[in-house]
C-alpha positions as CSV (number, residue, x, y, z in Angstrom):
1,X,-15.6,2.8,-20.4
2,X,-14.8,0.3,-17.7
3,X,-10.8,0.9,-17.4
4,X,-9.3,-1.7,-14.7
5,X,-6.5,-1.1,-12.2
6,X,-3.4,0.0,-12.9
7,X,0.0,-2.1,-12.5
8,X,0.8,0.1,-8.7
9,X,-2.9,-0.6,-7.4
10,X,-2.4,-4.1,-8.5
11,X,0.8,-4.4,-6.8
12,X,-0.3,-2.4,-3.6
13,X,-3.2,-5.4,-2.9
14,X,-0.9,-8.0,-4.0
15,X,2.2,-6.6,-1.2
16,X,-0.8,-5.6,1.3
17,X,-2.7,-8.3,0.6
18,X,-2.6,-10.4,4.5
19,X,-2.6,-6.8,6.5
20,X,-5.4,-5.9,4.4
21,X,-7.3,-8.7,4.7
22,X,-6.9,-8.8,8.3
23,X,-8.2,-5.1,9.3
24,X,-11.1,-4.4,6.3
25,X,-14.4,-4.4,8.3
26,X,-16.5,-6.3,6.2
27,X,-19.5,-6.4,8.3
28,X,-19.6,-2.5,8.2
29,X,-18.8,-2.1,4.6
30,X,-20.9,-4.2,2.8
31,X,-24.3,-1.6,2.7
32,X,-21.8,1.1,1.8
33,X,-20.0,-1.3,-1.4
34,X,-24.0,-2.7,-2.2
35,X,-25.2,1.2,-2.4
36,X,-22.3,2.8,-4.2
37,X,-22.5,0.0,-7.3
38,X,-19.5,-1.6,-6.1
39,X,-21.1,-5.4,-5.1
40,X,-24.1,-6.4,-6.5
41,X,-27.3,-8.0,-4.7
42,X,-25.6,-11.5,-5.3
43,X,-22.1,-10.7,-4.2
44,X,-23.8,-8.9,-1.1
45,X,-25.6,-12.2,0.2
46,X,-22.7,-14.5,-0.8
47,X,-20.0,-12.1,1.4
48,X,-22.8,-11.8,4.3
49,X,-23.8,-15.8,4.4
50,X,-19.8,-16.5,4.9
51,X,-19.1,-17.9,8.5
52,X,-16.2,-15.9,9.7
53,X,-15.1,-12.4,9.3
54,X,-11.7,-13.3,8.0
55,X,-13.6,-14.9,5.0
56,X,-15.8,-12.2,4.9
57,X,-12.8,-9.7,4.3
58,X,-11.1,-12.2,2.1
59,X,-14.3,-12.2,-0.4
60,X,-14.3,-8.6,-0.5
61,X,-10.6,-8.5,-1.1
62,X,-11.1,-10.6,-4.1
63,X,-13.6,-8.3,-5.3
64,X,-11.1,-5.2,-5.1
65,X,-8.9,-7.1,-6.4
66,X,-10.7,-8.4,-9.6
67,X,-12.9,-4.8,-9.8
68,X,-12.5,-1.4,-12.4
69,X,-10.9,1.4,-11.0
70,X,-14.0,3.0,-10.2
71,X,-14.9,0.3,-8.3
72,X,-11.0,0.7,-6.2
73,X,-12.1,4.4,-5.7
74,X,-15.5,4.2,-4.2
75,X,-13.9,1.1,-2.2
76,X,-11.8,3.7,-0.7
77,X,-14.6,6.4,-0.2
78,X,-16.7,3.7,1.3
79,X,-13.5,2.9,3.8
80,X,-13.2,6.1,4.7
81,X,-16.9,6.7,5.6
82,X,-17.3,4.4,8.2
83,X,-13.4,5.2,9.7
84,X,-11.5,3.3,8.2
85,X,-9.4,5.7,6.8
86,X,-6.0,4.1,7.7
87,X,-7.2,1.2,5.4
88,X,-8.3,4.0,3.1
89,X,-4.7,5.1,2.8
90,X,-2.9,1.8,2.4
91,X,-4.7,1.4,-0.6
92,X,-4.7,4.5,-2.1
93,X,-0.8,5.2,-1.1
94,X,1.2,1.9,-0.3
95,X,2.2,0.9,3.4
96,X,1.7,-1.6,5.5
97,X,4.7,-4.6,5.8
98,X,7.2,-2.1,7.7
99,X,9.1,-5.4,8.7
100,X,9.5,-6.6,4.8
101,X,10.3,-2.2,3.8
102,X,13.0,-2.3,7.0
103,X,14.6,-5.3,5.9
104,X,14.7,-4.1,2.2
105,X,15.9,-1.0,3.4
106,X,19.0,-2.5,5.3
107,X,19.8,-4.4,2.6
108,X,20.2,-1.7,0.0
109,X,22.2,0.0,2.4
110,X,24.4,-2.7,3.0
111,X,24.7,-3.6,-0.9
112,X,25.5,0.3,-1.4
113,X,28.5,0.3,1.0
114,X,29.6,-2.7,-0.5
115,X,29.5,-1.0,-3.6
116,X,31.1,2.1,-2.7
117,X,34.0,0.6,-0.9
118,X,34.8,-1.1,-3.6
């Protein structure tokens, strides 16, 4: 059974989605996604035929994005076998955006005092 991702993966790419997009490596991942059943032939010479890297890693997030959880998992094994392993863990834990996480931060502080004081 083919079970797809769950609501936090979805909302982990959808947060991460420019950072990611930005570091994955593509050019170095593709043989790794072909042989592990994540792309298919197709996919594989459509992703390698693209001009530039950045829509290289933009195809490939679309296929994380649209795949199985299987597929999110040996993703993340392929990531981490060619080093990649900070990647790795922004998909399999969150991160990434510290600016955005900062600001919420300060805010909820804020709002909290506010609160508090009142």
């Amino acid at each position: 059974m083919d079970v797809g991702l769950s609501p936090r993966k979805r909302d982990l790419l959808r947060i991460n989605r420019e950072i990611l997009i930005n570091i994955l490596d593509a050019a170095n991942l593709l043989d790794g996604l072909y042989m592990n059943g994540v792309i298919d032939t197709k996919q594989k010479e459509v992703i390698s035929a693209l001009q530039s890297d950045s829509e290289k890693n933009e195809a490939l997030f679309n296929v994380l994005e649209h795949g199985s959880f299987d597929s999110y998992s040996k993703f993340v094994k392929c990531l981490r076998e060619i080093d990649k392993g900070d990647v790795a863990d922004i998909l399999q834990h969150g991160g990434g955006r510290p600016a955005y996480n900062a600001c919420l931060s300060i805010y909820l502080c804020v709002c909290l005092s506010i609160c508090l004081s009142v």
